[in-house]
C-alpha positions in Angstrom: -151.5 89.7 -115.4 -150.0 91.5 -112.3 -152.8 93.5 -112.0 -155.4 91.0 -112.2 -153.1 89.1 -109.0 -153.0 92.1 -107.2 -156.7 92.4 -107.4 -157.2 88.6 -105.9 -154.9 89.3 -103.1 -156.4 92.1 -102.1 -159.9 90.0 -102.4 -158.0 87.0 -100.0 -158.1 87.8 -96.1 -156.0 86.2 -93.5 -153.0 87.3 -92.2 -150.6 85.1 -94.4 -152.2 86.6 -97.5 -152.1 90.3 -96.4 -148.6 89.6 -95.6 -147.7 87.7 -98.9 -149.6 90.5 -100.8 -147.6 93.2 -99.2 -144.2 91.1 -99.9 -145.2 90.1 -103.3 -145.9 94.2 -104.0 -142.4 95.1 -102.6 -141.0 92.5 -105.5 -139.8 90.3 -102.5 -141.1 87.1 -104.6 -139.2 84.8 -102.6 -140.6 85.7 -99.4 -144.1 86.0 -100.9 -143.8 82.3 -101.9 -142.8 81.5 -98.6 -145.8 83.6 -97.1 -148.5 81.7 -99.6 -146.5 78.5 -98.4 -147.5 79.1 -94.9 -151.2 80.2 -95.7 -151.8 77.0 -98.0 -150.4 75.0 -95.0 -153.7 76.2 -93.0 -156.0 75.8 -96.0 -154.3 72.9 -98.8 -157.3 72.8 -100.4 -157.2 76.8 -101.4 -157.2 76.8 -105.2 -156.7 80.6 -104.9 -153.6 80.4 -102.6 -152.6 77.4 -104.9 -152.3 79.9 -108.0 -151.2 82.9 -106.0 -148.3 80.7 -104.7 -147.1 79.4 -108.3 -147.4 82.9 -109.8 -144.7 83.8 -106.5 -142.8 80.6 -108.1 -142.6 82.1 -111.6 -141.7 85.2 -110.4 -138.7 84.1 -108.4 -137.6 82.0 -111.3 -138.2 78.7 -109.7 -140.2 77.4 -112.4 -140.5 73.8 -112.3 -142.3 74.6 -108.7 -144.8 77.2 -110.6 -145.3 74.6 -113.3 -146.5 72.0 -110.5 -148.4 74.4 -108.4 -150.5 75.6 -111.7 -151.0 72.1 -112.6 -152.4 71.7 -108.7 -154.8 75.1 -109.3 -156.5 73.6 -112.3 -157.0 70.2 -110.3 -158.2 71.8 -107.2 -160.3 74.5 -108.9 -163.7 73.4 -109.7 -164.0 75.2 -112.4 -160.5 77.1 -113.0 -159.8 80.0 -115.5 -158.3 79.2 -118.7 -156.3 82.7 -119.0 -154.7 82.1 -115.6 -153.8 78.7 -116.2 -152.8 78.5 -119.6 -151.0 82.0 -119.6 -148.9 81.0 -116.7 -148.0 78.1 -118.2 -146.9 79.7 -121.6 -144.9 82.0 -119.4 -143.0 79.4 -118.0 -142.2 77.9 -121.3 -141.0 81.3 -122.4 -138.6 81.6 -119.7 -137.5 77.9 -120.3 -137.1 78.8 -123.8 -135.3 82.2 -123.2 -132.8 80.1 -120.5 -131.9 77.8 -123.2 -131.3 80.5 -126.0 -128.6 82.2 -123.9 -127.0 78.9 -122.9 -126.8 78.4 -126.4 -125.7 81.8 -127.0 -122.8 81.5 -124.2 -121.7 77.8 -125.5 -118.8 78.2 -128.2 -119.0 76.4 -131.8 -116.9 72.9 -131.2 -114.5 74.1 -134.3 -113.4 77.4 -132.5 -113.0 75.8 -129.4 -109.3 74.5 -128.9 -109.4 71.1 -127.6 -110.9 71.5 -124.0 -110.6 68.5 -121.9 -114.6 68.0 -122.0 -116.1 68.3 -125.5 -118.3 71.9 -125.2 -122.1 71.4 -125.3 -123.5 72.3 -129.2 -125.5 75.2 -129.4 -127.5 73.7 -131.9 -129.9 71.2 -129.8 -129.9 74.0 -126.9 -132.1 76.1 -129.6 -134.3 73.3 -130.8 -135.1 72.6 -127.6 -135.5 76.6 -127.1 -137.6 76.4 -129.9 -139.7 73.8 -128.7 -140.6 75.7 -125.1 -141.6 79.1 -127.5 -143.9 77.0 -129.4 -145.5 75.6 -126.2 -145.4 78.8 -124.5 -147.7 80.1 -127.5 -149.8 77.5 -128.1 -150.7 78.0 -123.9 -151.1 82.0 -124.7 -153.1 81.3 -127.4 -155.6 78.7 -125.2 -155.8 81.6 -122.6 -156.2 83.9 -124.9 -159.7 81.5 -126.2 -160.9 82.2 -123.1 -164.0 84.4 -121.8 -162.4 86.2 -119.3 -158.5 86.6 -121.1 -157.5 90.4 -121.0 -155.4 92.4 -123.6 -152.2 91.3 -121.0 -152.8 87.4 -122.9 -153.1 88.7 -126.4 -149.8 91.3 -126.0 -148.0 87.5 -124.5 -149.8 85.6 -127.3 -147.8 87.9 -130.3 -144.7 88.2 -127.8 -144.6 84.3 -128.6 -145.4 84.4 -132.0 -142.3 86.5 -132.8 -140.0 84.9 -130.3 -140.7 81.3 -132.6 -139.3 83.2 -135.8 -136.3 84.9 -134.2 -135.3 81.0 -133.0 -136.2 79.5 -136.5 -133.9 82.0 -138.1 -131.4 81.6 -135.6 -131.5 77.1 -136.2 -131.7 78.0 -140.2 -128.2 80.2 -140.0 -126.2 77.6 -137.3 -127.1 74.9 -139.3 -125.6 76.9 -142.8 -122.7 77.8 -141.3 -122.3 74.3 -140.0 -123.0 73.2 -143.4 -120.2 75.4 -144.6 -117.2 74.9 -141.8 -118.3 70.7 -142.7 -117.7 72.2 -146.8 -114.1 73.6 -146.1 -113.2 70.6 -143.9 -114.2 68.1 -146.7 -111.7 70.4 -149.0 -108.7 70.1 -146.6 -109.5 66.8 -146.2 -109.6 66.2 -149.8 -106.6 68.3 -150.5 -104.6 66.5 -147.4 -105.6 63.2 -149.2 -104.3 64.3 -152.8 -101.5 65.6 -151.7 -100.4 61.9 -149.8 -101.8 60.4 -153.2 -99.0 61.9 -155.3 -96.3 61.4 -152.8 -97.1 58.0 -153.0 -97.6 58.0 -156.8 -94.3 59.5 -156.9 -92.5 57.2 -154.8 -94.1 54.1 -157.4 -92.9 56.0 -160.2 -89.8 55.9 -158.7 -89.8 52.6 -157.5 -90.8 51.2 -161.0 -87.9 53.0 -162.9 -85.5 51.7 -160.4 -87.2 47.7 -160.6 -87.2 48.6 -164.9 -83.1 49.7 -164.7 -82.7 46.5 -162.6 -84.4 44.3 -164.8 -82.7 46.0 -167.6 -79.1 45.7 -166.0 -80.3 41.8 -165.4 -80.7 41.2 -168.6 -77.9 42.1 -170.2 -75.1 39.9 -171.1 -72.0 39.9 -168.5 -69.8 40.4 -172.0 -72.2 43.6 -172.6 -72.1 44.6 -168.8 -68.3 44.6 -169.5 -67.9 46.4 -172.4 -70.3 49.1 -170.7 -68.1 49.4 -167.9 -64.9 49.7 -170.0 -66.6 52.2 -172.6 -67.3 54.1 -169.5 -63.7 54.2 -168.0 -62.6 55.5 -171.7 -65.1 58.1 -172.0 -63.3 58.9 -168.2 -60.0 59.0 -169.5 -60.7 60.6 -172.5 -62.2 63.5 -170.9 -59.3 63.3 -168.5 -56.2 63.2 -171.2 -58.4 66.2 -173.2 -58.2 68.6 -170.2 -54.4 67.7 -169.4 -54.1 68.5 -173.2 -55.6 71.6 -173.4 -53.6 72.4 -169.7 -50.5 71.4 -171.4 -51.1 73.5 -174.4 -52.1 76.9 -172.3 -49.0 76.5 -170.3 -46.9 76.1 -173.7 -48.6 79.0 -174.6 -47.8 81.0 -171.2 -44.3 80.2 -171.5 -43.7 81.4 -175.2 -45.3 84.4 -174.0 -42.7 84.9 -171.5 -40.0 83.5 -173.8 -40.6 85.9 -176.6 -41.3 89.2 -173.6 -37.8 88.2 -172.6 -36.4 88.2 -176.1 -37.5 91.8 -176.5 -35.8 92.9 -173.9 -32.6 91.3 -174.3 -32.5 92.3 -177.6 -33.2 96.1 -176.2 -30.5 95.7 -173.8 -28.0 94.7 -176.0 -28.8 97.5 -178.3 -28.4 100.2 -175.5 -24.7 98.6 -174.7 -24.2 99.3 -178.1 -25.3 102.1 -178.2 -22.8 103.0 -175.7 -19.2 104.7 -175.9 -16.6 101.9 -175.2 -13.5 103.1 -172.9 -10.0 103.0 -174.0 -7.1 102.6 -172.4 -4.7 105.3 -172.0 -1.7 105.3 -173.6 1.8 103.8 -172.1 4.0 106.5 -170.3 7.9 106.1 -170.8 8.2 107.3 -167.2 5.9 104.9 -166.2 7.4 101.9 -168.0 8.4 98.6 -166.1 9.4 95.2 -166.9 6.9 92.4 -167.8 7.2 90.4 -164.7 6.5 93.5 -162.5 3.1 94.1 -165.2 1.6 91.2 -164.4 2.2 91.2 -160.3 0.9 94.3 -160.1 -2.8 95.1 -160.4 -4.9 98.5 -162.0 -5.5 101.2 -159.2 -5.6 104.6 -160.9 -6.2 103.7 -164.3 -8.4 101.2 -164.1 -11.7 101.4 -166.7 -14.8 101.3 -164.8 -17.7 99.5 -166.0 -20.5 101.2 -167.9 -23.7 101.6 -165.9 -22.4 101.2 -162.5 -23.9 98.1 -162.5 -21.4 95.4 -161.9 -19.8 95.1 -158.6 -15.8 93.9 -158.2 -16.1 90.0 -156.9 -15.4 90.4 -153.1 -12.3 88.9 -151.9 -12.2 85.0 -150.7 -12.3 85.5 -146.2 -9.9 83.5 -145.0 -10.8 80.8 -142.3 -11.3 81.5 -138.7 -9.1 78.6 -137.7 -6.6 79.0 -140.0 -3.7 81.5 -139.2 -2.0 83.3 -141.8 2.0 81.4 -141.5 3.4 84.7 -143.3 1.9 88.2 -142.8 2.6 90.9 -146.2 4.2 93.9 -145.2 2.0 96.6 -144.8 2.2 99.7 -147.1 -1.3 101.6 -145.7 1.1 103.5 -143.2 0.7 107.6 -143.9 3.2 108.7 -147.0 3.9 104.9 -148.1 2.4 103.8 -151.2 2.9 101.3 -153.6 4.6 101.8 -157.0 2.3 102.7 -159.7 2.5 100.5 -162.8 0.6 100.4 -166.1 -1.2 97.6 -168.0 -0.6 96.7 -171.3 -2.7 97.0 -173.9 -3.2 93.2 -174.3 -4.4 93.1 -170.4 -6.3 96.0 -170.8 -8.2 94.4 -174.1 -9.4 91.2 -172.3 -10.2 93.2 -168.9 -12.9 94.8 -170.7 -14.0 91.9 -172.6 -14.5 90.2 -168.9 -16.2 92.7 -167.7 -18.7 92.9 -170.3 -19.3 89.3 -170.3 -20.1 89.8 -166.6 -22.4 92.9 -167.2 -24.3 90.7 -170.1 -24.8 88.1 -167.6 -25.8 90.2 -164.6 -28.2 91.9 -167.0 -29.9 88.9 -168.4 -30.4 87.3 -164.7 -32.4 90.6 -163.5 -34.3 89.8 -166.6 -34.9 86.4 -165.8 -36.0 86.9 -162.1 -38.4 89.7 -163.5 -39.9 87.3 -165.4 -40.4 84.2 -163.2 -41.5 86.7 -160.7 -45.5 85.9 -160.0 -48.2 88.4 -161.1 -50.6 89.8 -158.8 -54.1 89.1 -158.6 -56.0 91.6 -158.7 -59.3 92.3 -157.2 -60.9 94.8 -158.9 
């Protein structure tokens, strides 16, 4: 097709033309339609110029404009060309229909888009309408392509448009299946959104209907059977209540047997270590020694005294005398260096019952220590 215009500008004289030519060789197409503007101002009636000028239009991608002025060729032209006209009006179409395809391709799906604040145009009528300019564009190559004079440039364009149809039919046939398919999962959520509210609303009249059943129930009963419901109730309460004090009672019985019969052990192995034990006995009376009753009993054991076996019993400390009290008579001292007191010896009598004392008070000293090892509380152990 270029070739065949280049041919008819060179064929056109006039200055415009010649400079139109030149611009329209130099890919300028802009200026070149503003040349063939100024050249068809001088002749309007130039079918030549009119075609010339609407091939500049198609070239500078103003097509509505090379539309018109192809439309104004074949009107003008006595007897116009079919493979000019009709091929550069399936080119048009082709562009329109190529325009359309990447607007479509550009536009995102509405379902990936995330809520713009103007809905996103759909692809989908962008390529029918695509579709319908490739179809136009090759029925208008296939007219010029009928003609006498149509070159091998119209039948190249003719199968250009032929396969540019298919590639948009294929294109509709998958938008539409994968529409088909996101409409598919939505319709699932959907349904599984709905089921899901159905049984948490079954539920809740499940639930409501037991509770309006135990009312209706409860409302039927006697007051007499209401009663004796509640009160079999409260026993089965205090039943369960007296049968764990029970078995509480009985496990601290238990516990303190336990500790009764531990302690009983060792008692009874204390008392058979004292026996096992040598008792003292007093020494026997010296003539020196010897003094009168009454001096016996005033004066105490110092030397002679039996100790206790064990050394576990202490003496009982002496009774302190008040802080506000004053002694009225003071003893006389006998601590002074080379004074002592006279000795004196017990009898055996007073020896007898000290002892027996004094192993009264070791039993009892023992079996307290036993006691206050028992009450004392276990440890808990952790491990």
């Amino acid at each position: 097709m270029k070739p065949l215009l280049a041919m008819l500008l060179l064929l056109l004289p006039g200055g415009d033309r010649e400079q139109a030519m030149k611009l329209y060789a130099e890919g300028k197409y802009q200026e070149a339609a503003a040349a063939f503007r100024a050249a068809l101002a001088e002749q309007p009636d130039d079918a030549e110029l009119q075609y010339n000028l609407a091939l500049a239009l198609w070239q500078a991608g103003d097509l509505p404009a090379a539309e018109q002025m192809a439309e104004q060729y074949a009107a003008h032209a006595g007897t116009p060309r079919e493979d000019l006209h009709y091929g550069l009006l399936g080119a048009v179409r082709y562009d329109e229909a190529r325009a359309l395809e990447q607007q479509a391709a550009s536009a995102p799906p509405p379902a990936a888009q995330a809520m713009p604040p103007a809905p996103p145009p759909d692809p989908l009528p962008m390529l029918e309408q695509a579709l319908l300019k490739a179809q136009q564009a090759r029925d208008h190559f296939v007219r010029a392509a009928t003609a006498p004079q149509a070159g091998a440039q119209v039948q190249r364009n003719v199968e250009r448009s032929l396969r540019y149809v298919e590639e948009l039919q294929k294109k509709i046939v998958e938008l539409k299946k994968q529409r088909e398919e996101q409409q598919k999962e939505q319709q699932k959520e959907q349904q599984k959104e709905q089921q899901k509210s159905d049984d948490k609303k079954d539920q809740k009249d499940q639930k409501d209907e037991q509770k309006d059943d135990k009312k209706k129930k409860d409302d039927q009963k006697d007051p007499k059977q209401q009663k004796d419901d509640k009160e079999q109730k409260a026993d089965q309460k205090q039943d369960q209540k007296n049968n764990e004090q029970q078995k509480s009672d009985e496990q601290q019985k238990k516990e303190q047997q336990q500790k009764k019969g531990q302690q009983d052990k060792q008692e009874q192995g204390q008392q058979q270590e004292q026996q096992a034990q040598p008792r003292p006995e007093p020494k026997p009376d010296s003539k020196d020694d010897k003094q009168s009753p009454q001096s016996q009993q005033q004066q105490q054991p110092q030397k002679d005294e039996p100790q206790p076996q064990g050394g576990e019993s202490k003496p009982e400390p002496k009774p302190e005398a008040k802080q506000d009290e004053q002694p009225q008579q003071q003893a006389p001292r006998h601590d002074a260096p080379g004074e002592q007191l006279p000795g004196q010896q017990l009898t055996p009598e007073q020896t007898q019952r000290l002892l027996e004392q004094l192993k009264k008070l070791d039993a009892d000293l023992q079996a307290y220590r036993v006691r206050a090892r028992n009450d004392r509380k276990k440890v808990e152990k952790d491990w």
